[in-house]
N, C-alpha and C positions, 0 to 999 in steps of 0.2 A: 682589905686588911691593912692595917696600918702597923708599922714597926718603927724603933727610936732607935733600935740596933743592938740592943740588948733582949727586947719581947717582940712578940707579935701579937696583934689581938687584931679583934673582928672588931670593925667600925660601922660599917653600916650591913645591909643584905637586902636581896630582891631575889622572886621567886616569880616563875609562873608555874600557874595549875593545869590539871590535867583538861580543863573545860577553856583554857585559853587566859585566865583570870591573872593578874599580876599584882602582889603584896611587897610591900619594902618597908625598911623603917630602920631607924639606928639607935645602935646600941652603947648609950649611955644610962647608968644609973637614976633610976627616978624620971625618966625624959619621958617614958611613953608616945613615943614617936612615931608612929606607923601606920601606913595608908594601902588603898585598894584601888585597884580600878579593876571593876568586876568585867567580864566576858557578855552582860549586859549591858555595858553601858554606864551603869554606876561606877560613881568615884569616891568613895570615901578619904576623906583625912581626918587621920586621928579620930577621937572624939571628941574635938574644940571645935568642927566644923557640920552646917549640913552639908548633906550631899550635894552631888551635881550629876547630871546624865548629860556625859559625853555620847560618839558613835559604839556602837556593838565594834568590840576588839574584831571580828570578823570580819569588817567592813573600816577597819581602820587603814586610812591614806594620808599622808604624810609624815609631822612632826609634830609630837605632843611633850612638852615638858612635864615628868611627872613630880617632879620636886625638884628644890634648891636648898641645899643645907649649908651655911656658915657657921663656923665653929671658934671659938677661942684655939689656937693649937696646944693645946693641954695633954699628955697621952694620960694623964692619969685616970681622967674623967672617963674612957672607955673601957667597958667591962674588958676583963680576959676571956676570951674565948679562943682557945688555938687554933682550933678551926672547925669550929660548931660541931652538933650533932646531926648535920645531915652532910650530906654526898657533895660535894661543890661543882659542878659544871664549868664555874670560871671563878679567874680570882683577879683582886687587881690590889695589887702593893702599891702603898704610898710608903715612902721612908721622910719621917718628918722632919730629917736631918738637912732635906733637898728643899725645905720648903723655905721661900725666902722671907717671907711676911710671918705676922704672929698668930694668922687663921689659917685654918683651910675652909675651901669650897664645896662642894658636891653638886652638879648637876644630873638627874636621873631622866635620859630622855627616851623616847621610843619614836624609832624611823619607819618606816613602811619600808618592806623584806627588800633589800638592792639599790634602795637610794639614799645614798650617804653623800650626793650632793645637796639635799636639805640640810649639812652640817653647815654649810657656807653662814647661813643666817646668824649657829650658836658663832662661829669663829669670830663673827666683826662681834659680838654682844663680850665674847671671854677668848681674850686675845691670848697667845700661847699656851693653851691647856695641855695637861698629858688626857690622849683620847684613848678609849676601850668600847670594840665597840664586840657586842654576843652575835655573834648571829644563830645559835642555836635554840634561839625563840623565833617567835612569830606576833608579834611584829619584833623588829630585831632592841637590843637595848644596849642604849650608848650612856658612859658614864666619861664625865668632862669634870678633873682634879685642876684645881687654879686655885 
């Protein structure tokens, strides 16, 4: 969620499914932005790319970056959504009043369940990031705002 301090709107979202599967994508007008990395091993982005087959989410061990999103810091360009039509499990507020530059970031990663010393590697790439990390997925999902 991202806020100016007058709205909130939804910015981006990630999901896992019931079979393991993980979908995200964000929520700008016209952007069609959204990708998959299936629970076999498929990965889709968008539809500007082919696919790719990564390991079966099952047998997933270490660190995969699932996206990188830089943005204009614009709040207009993101839909309103106060807090979608599903259930949220987690939330992560950005206030884009805090941000010091004219973008923001998004990095969308996935860790293997209890080692979050694989963040070491994202730290030196994106120096002082605000971290969030789910652990109520499998494999867990860390989102890195800079």
């Amino acid at each position: 969620m991202a806020t100016n301090g007058i709205e909130t709107r939804r910015l981006t979202w990630i999901e896992q499914g019931t079979d393991g599967s993980f979908y995200w994508g964000l929520c700008i007008p016209k952007g069609d932005f959204h990708s998959s990395y299936h629970a076999s091993g498929k990965m889709l982005f968008s539809k500007h790319h082919k696919p790719h087959v990564w390991e079966r989410i099952a047998e997933f061990k270490g660190m995969r970056q699932l996206s990188s999103i830089s943005m204009v810091k614009d709040f207009s360009k993101i839909h309103y959504s106060p807090f979608g039509c599903k259930k949220l499990d987690g939330v992560v507020y950005v206030d884009y009043r805090t941000l010091k530059s004219n973008q923001i970031s998004i990095e969308i990663v996935l860790i293997e369940k209890g080692h979050t010393e694989s963040l070491q590697t994202l730290l030196k790439i994106f120096p002082n990031p605000m971290i969030f990390i789910f652990t109520c997925t499998n494999p867990w999902v860390v989102v890195l705002v800079h």
